[in-house]
NUKOLKOL-140617 format. One record per residue (C-alpha): residue number from 1; x, y, z. Coordinates in Angstrom, 3 decimals, decimal comma, always signed. Example, Ala and Ser with C-alpha at 12.3 -4.5 7.8 and 13.67 -1.06 7.14 Angstrom:
2
<seq:1 px:+12,300 py:-4,500 pz:+7,800> .
<seq:2 px:+13,670 py:-1,060 pz:+7,140> .
END
This chain:
95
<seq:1 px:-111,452 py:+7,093 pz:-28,359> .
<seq:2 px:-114,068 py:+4,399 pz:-26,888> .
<seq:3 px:-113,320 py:+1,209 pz:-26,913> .
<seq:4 px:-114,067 py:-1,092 pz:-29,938> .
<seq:5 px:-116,295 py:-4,231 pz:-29,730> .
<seq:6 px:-117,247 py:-6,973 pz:-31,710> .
<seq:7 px:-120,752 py:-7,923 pz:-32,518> .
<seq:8 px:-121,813 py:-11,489 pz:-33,584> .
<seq:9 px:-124,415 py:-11,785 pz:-36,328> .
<seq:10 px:-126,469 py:-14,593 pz:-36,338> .
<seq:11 px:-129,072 py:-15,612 pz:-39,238> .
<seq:12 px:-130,647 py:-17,741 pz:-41,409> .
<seq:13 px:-130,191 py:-18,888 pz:-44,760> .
<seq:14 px:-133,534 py:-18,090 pz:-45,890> .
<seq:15 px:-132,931 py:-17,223 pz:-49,081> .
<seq:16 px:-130,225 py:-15,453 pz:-51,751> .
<seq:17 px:-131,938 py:-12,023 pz:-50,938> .
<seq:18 px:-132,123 py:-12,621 pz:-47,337> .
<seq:19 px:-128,075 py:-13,535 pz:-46,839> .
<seq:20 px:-127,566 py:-10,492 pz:-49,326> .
<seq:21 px:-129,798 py:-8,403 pz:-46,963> .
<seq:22 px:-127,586 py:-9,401 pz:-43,836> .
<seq:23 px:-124,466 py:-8,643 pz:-45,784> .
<seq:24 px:-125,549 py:-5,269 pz:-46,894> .
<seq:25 px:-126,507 py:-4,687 pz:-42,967> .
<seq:26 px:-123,272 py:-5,477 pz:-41,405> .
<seq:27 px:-121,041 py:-3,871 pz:-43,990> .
<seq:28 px:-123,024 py:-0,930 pz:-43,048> .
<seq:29 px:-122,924 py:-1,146 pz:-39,576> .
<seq:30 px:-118,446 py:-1,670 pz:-40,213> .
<seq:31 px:-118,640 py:+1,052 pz:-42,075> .
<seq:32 px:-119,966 py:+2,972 pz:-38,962> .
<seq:33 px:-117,186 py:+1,541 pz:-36,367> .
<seq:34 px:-118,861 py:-1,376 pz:-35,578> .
<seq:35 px:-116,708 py:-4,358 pz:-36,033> .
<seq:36 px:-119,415 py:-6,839 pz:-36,882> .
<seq:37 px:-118,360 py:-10,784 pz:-37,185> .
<seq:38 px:-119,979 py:-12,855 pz:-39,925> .
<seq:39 px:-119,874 py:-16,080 pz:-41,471> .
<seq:40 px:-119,741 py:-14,116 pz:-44,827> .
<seq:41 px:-116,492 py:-12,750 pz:-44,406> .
<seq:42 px:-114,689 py:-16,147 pz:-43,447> .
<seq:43 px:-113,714 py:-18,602 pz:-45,984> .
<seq:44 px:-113,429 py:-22,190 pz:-44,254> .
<seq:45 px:-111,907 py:-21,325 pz:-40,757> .
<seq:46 px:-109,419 py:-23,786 pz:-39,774> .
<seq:47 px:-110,600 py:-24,791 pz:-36,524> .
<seq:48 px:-114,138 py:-25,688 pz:-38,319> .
<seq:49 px:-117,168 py:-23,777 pz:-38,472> .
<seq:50 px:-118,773 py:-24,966 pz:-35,452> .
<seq:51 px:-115,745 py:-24,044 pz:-33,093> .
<seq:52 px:-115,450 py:-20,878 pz:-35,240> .
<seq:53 px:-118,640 py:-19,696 pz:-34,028> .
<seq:54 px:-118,546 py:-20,902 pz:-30,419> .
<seq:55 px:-115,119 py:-18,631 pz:-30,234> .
<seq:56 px:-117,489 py:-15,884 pz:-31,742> .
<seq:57 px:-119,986 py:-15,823 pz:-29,816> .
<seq:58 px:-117,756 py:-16,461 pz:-26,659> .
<seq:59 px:-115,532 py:-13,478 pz:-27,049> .
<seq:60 px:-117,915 py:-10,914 pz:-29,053> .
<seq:61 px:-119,446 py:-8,830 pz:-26,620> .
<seq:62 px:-122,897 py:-8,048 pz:-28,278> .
<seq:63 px:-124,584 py:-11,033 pz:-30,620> .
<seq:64 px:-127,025 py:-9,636 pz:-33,193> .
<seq:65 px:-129,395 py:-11,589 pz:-33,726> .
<seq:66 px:-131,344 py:-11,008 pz:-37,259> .
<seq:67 px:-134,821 py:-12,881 pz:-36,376> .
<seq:68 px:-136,777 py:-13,777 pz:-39,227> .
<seq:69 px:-140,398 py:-16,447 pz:-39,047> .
<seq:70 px:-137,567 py:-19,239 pz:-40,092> .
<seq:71 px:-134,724 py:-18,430 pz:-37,946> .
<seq:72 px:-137,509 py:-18,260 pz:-34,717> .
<seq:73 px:-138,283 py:-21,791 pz:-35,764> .
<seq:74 px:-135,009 py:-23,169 pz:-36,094> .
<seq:75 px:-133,817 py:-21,871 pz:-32,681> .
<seq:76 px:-137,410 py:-22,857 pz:-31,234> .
<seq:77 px:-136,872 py:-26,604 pz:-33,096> .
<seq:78 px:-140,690 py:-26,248 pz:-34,325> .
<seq:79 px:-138,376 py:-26,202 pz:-38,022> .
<seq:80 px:-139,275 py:-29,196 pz:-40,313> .
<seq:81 px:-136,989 py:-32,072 pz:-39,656> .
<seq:82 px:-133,689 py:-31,840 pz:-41,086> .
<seq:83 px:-133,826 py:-27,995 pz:-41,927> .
<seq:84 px:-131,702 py:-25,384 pz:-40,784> .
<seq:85 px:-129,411 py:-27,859 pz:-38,286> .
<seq:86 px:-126,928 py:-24,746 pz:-38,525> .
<seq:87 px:-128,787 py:-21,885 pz:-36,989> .
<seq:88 px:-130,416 py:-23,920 pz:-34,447> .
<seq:89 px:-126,540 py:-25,429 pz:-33,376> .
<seq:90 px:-126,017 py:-21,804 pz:-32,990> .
<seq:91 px:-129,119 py:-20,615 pz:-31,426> .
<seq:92 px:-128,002 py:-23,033 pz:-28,432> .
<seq:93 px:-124,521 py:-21,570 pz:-28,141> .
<seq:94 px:-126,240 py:-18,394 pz:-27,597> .
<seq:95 px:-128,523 py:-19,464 pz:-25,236> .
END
């Protein structure tokens, strides 16, 4: 049997359609033995969602990274002040 890993996904919030999008994605990607780590499958971690995700994205060994025009701009900080302070917190963890 080969050996399981976990895979990060990282996106935006773009809109309803885009998290829904994502969702649909990594259920079907679970559904074909990949065990695939999202924010949409947690309700409130404990340790808080920033140390949540630097765990993640410390002991997954793949990170997915679902790109769209606003996520590039978040991680890039070319976003409009104050938008999207999540994604680009994470965007430096996985740099």
């Amino acid at each position: 049997m080969p050996e399981q890993y976990e895979v990060f996904v990282s996106y935006s919030q773009d809109s309803p359609e885009h998290v829904a999008a994502v969702r649909t994605l990594s259920d079907s990607l679970r559904e074909d033995g990949i065990d695939c780590v999202l924010d949409q499958y947690e309700h409130s971690p404990p340790q808080g969602w920033p140390r949540w995700m630097d765990s993640k994205i410390r002991s997954c060994r793949y990170v997915l990274m679902v790109c769209t025009e606003a996520y590039c701009k978040r991680v890039m900080g070319t976003e409009a002040e104050g938008v999207g302070h999540g994604v680009r917190w994470e965007g430096n963890l996985i740099y």
